[in-house]
C-alpha positions as a Markdown table, in Angstrom:
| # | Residue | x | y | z |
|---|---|---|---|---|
| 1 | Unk | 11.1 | -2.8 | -3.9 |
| 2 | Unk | 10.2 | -6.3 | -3.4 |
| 3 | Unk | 7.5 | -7.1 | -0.4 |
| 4 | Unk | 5.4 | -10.3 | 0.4 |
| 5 | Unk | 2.0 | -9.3 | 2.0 |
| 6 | Unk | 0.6 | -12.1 | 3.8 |
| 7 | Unk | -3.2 | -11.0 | 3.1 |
| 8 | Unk | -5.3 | -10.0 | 0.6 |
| 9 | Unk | -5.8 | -6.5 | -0.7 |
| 10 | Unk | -7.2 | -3.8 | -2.5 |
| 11 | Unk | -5.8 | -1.4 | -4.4 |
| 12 | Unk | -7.7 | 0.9 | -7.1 |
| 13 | Unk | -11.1 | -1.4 | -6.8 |
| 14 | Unk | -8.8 | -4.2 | -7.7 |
| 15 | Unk | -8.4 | -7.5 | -5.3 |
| 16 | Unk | -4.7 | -8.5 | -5.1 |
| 17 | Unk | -3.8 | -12.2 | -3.6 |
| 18 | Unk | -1.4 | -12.3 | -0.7 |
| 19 | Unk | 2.0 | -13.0 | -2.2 |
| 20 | Unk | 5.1 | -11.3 | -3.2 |
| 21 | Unk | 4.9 | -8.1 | -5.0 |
| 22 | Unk | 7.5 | -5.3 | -6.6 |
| 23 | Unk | 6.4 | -1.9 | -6.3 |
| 24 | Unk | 8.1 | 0.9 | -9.2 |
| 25 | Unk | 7.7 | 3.7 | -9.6 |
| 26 | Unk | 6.5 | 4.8 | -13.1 |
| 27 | Unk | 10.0 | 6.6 | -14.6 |
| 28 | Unk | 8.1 | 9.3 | -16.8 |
| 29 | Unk | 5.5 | 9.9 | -14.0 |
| 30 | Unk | 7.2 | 9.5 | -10.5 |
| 31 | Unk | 3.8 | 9.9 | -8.6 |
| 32 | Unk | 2.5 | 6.8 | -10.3 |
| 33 | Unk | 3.2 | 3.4 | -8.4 |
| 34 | Unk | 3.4 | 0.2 | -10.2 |
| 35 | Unk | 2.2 | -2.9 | -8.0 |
| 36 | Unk | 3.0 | -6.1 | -10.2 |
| 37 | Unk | 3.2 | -9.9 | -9.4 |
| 38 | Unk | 4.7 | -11.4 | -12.0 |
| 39 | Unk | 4.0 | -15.1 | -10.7 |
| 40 | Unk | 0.6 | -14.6 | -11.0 |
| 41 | Unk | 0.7 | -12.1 | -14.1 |
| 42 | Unk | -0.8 | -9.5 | -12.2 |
| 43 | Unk | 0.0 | -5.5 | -13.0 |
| 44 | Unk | -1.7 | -2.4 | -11.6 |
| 45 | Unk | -1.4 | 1.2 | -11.8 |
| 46 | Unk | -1.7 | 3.1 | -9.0 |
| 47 | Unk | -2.1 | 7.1 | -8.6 |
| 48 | Unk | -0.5 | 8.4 | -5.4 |
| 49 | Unk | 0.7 | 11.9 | -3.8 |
| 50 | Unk | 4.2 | 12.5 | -2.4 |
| 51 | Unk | 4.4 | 13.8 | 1.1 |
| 52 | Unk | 7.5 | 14.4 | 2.9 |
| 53 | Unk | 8.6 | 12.4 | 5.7 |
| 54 | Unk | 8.7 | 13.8 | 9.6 |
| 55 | Unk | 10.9 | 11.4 | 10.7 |
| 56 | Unk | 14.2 | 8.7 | 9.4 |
| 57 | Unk | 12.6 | 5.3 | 8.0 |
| 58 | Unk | 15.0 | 2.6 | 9.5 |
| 59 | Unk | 13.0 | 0.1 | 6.5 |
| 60 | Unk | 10.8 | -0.2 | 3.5 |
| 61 | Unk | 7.5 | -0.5 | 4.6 |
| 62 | Unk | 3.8 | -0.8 | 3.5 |
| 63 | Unk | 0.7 | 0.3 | 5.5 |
| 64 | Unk | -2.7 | -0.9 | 4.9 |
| 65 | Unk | -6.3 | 0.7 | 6.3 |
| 66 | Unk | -8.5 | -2.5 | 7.2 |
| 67 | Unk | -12.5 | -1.8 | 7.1 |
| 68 | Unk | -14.2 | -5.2 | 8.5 |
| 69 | Unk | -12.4 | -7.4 | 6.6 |
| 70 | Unk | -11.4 | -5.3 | 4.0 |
| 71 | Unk | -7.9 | -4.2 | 3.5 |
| 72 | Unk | -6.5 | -1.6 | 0.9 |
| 73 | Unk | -2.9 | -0.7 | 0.2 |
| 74 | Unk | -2.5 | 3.1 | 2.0 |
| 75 | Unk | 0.9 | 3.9 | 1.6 |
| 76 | Unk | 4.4 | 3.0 | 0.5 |
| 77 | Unk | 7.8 | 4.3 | 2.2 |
| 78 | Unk | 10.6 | 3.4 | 0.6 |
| 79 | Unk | 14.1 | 3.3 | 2.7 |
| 80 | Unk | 16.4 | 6.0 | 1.1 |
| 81 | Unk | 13.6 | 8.2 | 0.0 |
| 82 | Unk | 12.8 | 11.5 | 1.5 |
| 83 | Unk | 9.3 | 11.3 | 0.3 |
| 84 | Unk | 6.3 | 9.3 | 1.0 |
| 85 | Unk | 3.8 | 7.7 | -1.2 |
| 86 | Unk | 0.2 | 8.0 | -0.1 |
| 87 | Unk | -2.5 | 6.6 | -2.5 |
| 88 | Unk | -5.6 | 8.3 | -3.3 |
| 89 | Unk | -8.3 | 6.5 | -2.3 |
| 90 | Unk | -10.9 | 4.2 | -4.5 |
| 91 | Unk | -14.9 | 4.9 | -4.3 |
| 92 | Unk | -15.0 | 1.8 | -2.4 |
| 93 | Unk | -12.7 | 3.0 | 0.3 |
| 94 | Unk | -14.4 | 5.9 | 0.7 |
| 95 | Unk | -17.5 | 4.4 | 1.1 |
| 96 | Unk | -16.5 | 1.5 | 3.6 |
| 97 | Unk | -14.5 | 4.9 | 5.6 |
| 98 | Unk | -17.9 | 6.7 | 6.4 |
| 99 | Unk | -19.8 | 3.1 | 7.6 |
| 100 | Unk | -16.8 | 1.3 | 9.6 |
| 101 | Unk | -14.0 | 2.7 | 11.8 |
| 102 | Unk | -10.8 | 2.4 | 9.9 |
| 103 | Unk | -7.5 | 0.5 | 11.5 |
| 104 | Unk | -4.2 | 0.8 | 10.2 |
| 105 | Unk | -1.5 | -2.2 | 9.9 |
| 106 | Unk | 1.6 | -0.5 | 9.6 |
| 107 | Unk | 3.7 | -3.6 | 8.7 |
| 108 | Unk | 2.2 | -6.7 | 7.3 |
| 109 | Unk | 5.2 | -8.8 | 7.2 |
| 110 | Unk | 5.9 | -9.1 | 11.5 |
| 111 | Unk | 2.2 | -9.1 | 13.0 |
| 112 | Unk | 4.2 | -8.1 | 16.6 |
| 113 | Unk | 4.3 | -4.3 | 14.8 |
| 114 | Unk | 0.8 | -4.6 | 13.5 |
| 115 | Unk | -1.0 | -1.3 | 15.4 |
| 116 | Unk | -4.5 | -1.2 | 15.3 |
């Protein structure tokens, strides 16, 4: 899948520049997600755990927790997949999740969707 975020963000400890970004999945491990931008030579690995959907996706989506001004990639849902990737989360998140209260942005890409 192919998705521009309009912000920065974290992913494994790792700042990411807004911009456009393909997500894979890793073909010999399906619970790995690759996050790449190849404009920018950028490439990162990403653990996550498959959880099944509740309810019909009607389109690809990202969601992001936001701590201050701190934003980390949360989970991807991919239209056509019955599953759900949810990423484990860094040190860092964990840390910022016990100090600040966490909001979500469920869709980056149309800010009147953004819940918080």
């Amino acid at each position: 899948m192919a998705i521009h975020v309009p912000f920065d963000f974290l992913v494994n400890e790792k700042l990411l520049p807004a911009g456009q970004y393909a997500i894979k999945r890793d073909p010999q491990t399906p619970q790995i997600l690759l996050i790449q931008c190849p404009k920018r030579n950028i490439r990162v690995a990403v653990q996550s755990i498959l959880h099944s959907r509740s309810e019909q996706l009607r389109r690809t989506s990202l969601i992001f927790k936001e701590y201050g001004k701190k934003r980390f990639l949360s989970e991807v849902n991919v239209l056509g997949r019955e599953d759900r990737y949810v990423l484990i989360k860094s040190k860092a998140e964990c840390r910022l999740a016990q100090l600040e209260k966490e909001k979500t942005i469920h869709d980056p890409t149309n800010s009147a969707t953004r819940r918080f």
